[in-house]
Each structure stands twice: as C-alpha cells, then as structure tokens.
N, C-alpha and C positions, 0 to 999 in steps of 0.2 A: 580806529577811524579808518574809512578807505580814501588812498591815496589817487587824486588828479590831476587836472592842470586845475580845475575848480577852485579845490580844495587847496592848493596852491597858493590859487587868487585869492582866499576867501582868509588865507592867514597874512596874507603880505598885506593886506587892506589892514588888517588888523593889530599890524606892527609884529607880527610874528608871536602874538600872544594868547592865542586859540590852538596851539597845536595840543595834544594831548598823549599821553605816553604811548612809546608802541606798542606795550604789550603789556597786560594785568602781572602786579607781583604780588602775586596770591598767597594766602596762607596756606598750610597742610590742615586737612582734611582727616577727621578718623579713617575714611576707607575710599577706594577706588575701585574699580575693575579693572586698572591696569596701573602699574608703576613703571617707568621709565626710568633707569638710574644713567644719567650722564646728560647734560643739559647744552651739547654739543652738538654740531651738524646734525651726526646720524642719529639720535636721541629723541633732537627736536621733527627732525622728518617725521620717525616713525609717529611721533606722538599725533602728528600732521595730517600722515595718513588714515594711521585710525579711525580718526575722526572724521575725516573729506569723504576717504575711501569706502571705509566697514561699519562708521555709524558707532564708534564707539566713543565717546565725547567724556564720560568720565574718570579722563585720563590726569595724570599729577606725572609733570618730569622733575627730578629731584637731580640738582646741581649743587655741587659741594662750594662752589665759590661764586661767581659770576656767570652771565649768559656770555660765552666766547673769550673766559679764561683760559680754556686750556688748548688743544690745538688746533681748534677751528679758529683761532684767532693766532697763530704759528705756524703755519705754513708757506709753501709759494703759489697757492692758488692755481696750479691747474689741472684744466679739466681734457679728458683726451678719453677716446677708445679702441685707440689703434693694436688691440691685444689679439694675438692668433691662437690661442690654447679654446678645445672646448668648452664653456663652462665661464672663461672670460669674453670670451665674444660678445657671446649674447647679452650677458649681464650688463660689464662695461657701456655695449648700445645702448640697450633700456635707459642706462644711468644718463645717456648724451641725450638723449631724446627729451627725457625730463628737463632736464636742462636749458635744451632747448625752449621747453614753455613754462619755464619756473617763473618768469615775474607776470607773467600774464596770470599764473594759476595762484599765487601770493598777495598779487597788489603790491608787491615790494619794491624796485631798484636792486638787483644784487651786481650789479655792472657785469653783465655776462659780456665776455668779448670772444668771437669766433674769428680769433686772429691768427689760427692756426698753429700746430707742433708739428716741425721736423725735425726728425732723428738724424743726426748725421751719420753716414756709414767710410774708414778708411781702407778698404782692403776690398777685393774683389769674391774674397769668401763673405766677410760683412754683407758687400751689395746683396748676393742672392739668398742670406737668410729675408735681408730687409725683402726682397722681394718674392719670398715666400708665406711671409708674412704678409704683406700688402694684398697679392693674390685670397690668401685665406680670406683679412676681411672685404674683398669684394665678392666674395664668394658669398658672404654675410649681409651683403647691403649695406657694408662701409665702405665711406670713401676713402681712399687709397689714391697717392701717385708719387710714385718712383722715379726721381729728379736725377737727371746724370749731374754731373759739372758743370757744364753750360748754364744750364738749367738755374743752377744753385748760385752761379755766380752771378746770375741779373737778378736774384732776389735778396743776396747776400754777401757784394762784392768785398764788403773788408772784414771776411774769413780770410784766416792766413793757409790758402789753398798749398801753398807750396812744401809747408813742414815737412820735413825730412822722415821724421821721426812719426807721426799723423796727418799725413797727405788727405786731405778734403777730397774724397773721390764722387760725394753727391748724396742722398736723403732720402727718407721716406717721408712723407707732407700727406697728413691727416691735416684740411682744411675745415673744419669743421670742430678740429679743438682748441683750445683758447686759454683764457682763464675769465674767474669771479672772484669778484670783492668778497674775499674772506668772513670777513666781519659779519657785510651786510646779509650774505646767507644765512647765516644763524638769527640774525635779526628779523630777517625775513619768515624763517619759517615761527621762530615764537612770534611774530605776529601776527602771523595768518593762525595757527594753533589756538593761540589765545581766546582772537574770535570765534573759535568753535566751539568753545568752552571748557580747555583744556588747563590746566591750571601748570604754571611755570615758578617751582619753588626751589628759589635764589638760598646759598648760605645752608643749606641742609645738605649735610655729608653722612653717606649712609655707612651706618657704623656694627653693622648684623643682620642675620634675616630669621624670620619666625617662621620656625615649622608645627606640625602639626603631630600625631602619634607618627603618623605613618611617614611621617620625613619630608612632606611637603609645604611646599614655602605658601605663607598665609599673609606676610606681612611683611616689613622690613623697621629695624632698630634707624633711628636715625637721630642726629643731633637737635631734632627739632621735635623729638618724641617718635613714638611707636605708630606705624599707618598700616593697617589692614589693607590685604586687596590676592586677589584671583588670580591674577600672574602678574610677573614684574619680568622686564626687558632689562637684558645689562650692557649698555652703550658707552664703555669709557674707554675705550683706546688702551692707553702703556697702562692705564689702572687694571684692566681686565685680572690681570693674575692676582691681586692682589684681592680683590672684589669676590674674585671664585672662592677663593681659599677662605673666608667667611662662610662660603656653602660647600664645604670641604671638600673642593673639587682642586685640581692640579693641571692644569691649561699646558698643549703642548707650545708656549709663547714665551718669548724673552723679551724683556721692556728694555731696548735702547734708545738714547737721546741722538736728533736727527737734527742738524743744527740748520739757518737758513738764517740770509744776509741780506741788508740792501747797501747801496750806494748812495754815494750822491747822486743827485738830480741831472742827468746832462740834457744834448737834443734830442729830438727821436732818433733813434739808432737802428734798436733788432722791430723787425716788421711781426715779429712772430714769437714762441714758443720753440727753444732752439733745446737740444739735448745732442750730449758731446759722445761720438760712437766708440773711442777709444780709452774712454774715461767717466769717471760716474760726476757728470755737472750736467746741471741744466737752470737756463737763465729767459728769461723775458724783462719787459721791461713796463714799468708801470704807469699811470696815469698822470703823475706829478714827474715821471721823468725819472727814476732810481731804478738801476737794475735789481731784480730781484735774482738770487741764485741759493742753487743748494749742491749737495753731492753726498758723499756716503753716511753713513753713520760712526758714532763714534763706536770702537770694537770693544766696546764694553758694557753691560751690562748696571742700570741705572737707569733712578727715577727724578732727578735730576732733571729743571728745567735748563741748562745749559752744558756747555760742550766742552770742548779743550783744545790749545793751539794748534798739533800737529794736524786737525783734522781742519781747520782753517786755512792753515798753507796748501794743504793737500788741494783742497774745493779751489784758490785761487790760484792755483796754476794749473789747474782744470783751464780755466776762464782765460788763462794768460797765452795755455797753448793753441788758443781757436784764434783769439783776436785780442794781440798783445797790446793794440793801444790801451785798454782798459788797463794797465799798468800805472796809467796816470793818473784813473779815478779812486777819489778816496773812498774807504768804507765807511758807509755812517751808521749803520746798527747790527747786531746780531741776534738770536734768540734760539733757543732750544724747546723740542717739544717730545714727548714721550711716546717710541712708538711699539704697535706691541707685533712683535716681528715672529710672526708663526715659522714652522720647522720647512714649507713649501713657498712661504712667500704671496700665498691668497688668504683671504680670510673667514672663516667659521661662520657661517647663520644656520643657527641648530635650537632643536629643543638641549638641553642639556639633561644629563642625566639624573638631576634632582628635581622632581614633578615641578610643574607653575613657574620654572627660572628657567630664561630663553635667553640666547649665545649671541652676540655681533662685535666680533672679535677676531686681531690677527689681518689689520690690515697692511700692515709693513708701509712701506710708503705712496700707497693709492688711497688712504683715505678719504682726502677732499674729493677727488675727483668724481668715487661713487658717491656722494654724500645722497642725494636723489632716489639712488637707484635703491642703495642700503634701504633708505626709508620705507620705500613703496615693500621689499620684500619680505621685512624682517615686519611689519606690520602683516602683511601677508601672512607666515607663520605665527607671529600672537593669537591675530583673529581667530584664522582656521584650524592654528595646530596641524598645519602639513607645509611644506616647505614650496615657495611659487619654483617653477617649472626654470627661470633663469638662474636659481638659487638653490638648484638642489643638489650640483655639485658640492656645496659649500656643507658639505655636510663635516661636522665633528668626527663620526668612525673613516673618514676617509683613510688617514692614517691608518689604521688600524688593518682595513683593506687593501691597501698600496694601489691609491688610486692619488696619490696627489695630483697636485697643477702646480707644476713646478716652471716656469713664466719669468725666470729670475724678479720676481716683482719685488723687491726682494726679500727673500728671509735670512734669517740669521747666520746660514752658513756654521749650520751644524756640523757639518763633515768636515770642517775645522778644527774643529774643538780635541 
C-alpha cells in the first residue's frame, strides 16, 4: 500500500484495521532471472534497484531467517561520507545522495536525520591529516568544516576538553551525516521492492549452488528446495566466506563480531554523531533518548552474534574519556553483529570468478552507511555485467594488483597476525 497523511486518515477512521502488510511474503518460485542471497540492507537495495532502475522485476531475495535479522538490524545506524581515499569519495557521496532521497523514492519513513558527524581530532599532526581530508572532500563536492576549539566548545561544551592524556583540540564536521532507523531501512526497501514485483523469501537459507557442465551457476540448493535462475547476487555480510566456499571460492575476508550498545534513556545531550580521535568509539544519541555506541571489534575471528567483556570495558572508557558523566548512565542492552572485514578495509563489488555469481562483500565497519549506494551499484553490475564507474575500484583482483584502499575503514589488521 502507499503510505500518506491519507492513508493515515483513512486507517485511524478505521480503528487501525485497514492497514495491510508491508511487503508480500512470497513463496519460491522454480526460477528467476536473478537471485539475491541475503535479505539485508544491501540485498534488499540491490533487488530494488533492479527493478526501479534496469527493469528487471523477476527478481526472488532469499533470506535465511527474518527481514532485519542479521546486521541491518545491529548496528549504530550511521550514515556519513566524509572518506578522502580515491574510489571512497565518490562512492561513499553517491551513497549520501541517495540517502538523501530514500523516503521520497520508497514511500517509507526510514527516520533519516542529517544531524551531522564530527571526528574528533587530539594532537596537531591529527588536526592537519583531518584537514587534508576535509580539503580532499571539498575538492569532491563534500561538505567539509574544520572546527578549532572554540568552535567545538559551543557545540559541545561537556566534552572533557582538558584531559591530560586526550586533550580536545577540535573536529572535522561533515553536516550532512546523520543517522537512519536501522530497521525501517530494510523495511523500507522490501517494500518498495515488493511493489515492483520482486518476491522477498523469509526462512530460506541457501544451502548449495547448481552449476552447469562448464562450472556455471544455474541455480541455487536451498532449504526450501532447488530455484533455477541466470545470475545470483551474494549479499551477506560476516556470512560471505562461508557462502563462497559452497562456490569453492576462498574470500580474502575474516568474519569478526563488532559489538554495539545502548543506554538508558536520558535528556537530549549529543547534537550530533561524535567519533573519538584518540580511540575507536563513536556514539549518538537516539530518538527515545539512549546513547547508542560502538568501538572496535573483538580480535577474534567468529560468527557469533555476540561479544566478550574486555572488548566492553575497552568501548566504555572510550565514552568515559570524552565525557565522564556518562559514568553514571546505566547500560540497557548490548548486541553483536557479524562482520566481514576484508585484508584493506573497503569492500569487493565484483563479478567473481565462477560465471553467474557476483561479490558484495568486505564491508568492515561501513556497511549501513553505503546501504544505498551498495544497492544502486552492485545492481548496476548484475544488470550490465560491467562494474558502475563509482564501483570500479572495488574490484576483487585489486589485491592481486596492489592497488588497495587502505582508509583504515577498517580491516582486520593482517599485518598482525
């Protein structure tokens, strides 16, 4: 159904007993022209676009549990493109743009809020990368602005500017990023998707894929039986390596669990999307009032939807070193999400090297952000089988080449190991 104020009206008259589901939960279908494997964000985009975009509507996403089971429904929601590497610039934009007209182009609500993210920076070597960065994306058509002290302290006077130890010296403030309702995004595009006649199949976990003499995938095995089709997308996040390796492929990506927290409920406090310069935390604060925050990953390898203590104390005295009253706030939930943290820290949109099976993989922790941009591009490559021009960095032989984009976005920190 499309949503109004109408439509609104027309169900409150009615005691709230005319609404109708948001989106068809379809059966599987012997075949498609295209399969979708992961019923998530970037999944549901692609399947979105296909359809809006390239006119391809005989599309089936197959999701192994729930629509906004897995991390599109685990995360901290934001959205930002303040990136200086080639190849993220442009992309990350794209992704903001869309963003920018996602409920208009959906009919959805996804509570888009352009309440902006600053980076903090402590040191005066920090300040001038932050402001080499900022310079790049104005160079790009991004908005950029490089906040001294002053500055930051009428937008955020109970930062603990003084710490000895991470002195507050001022910010990089990309106004223009924000965050979205997690949720409602995924909900949002299965139901613009749905209307187009794309079929969104709940509880089908794909368990194989069907090739042909020559090696090419025709089909995919799944718990809900066998589904013929011409190419299939593989959209699962921390599943990727596990997913390939059915198409006995070997991903350069490692699945760790990224844990993310809220609070209690207080007053309004943070104006904005804050990230900590001397430390991996970043927090906002939400619509009912609960800070949301997250920070590193756990240094382990796991598919595990949750986490372990030290990497909790660690994230909260992140939070405690910027602005220590939050010492007094309780935590009310925690959650873990699976991510698949490529060897550079950007993510893969490739043909892969088994004919009909295409890559959107290796997002490390920018997943939500592109959810958009992901869709519009990797539909881009299904359709046309060539990769769009913001996406073609993202190619799989990069490796291979020694051309990564290394952004600390971050990846797994192989040179550790």
């Amino acid at each position: 159904m499309k949503y109004s104020i109408f439509s609104l009206a027309r169900a409150a008259l009615s005691g709230h007993k005319t609404w109708k589901p948001t989106w068809r939960d379809a059966a599987p279908k012997d075949r498609y022209d295209v399969v979708i494997i992961g019923g998530g964000g970037h999944g549901l985009a692609t399947a979105w676009f296909l359809a809006s975009e390239f006119g391809i509507r005989n599309v089936a996403v197959l999701e192994k549990g729930w629509i906004g089971s897995g991390n599109a429904g685990r995360n901290t929601t934001i959205i930002r493109s303040n990136y200086g590497l080639p190849g993220n610039t442009g992309f990350y934009e794209l992704s903001m743009k869309l963003w920018e007209r996602m409920e208009q182009d959906l009919n959805y609500n996804a509570m888009v809020s352009q309440r902006g993210v600053i980076n903090l920076y402590h040191s005066d070597a920090q300040r001038d990368a932050f402001a080499r960065r900022g310079n790049t994306m104005r160079i790009n058509g991004i908005d950029a602005d490089l906040l001294d002290q002053a500055a930051l302290r009428k937008l955020m006077p109970f930062l603990n500017f003084d710490n000895a130890r991470f002195p507050v010296q001022g910010g990089l403030l990309q106004r223009r990023g924000g965050t979205a309702r997690h949720d409602a995004v995924v909900w949002g595009y299965a139901h613009a998707a749905s209307e187009l006649g794309v079929d969104i199949i709940q509880n089908c976990e794909v368990t194989g894929f069907v090739r042909d003499a020559n090696g090419k995938v025709t089909g995919v095995e799944t718990s809900r039986g066998k589904i013929g089709t011409g190419k299939v997308g593989m959209a699962v996040a921390g599943s990727s390596s596990r997913v390939a390796a059915m198409a006995g492929l070997r991903l350069p990506i490692e699945s760790h669990v990224l844990q993310a927290f809220v609070s209690e409920a207080i007053k309004p406090l943070l104006p904005n999307v804050m990230t900590f310069g001397a430390g991996h935390f970043y927090v906002s604060q939400s619509d009912k009032g609960g800070l949301v925050f997250g920070g590193d990953i756990d240094g382990y390898n796991s598919y595990a939807q949750r986490g372990n203590l030290p990497v909790v104390e660690d994230v909260c005295e992140g939070g405690m070193a910027l602005i220590p009253m939050i010492g007094r706030v309780r935590l009310l939930r925690q959650w873990g999400g699976i991510m698949d943290m490529s060897m550079d820290g950007s993510p893969i949109i490739d043909k892969s090297p088994v004919e009909g099976l295409y890559l959107n993989a290796g997002w490390c922790y920018g997943g939500f952000k592109a959810t958009p941009g992901s869709g519009f591009v990797f539909a881009h490559l299904i359709a046309q089988d060539q990769s769009h021009k913001e996406a073609a960095r993202f190619r799989l032989d990069r490796f291979r080449r020694g051309a990564m984009i290394d952004e600390k976005g971050q990846g797994a920190q192989p040179n550790l190991h």
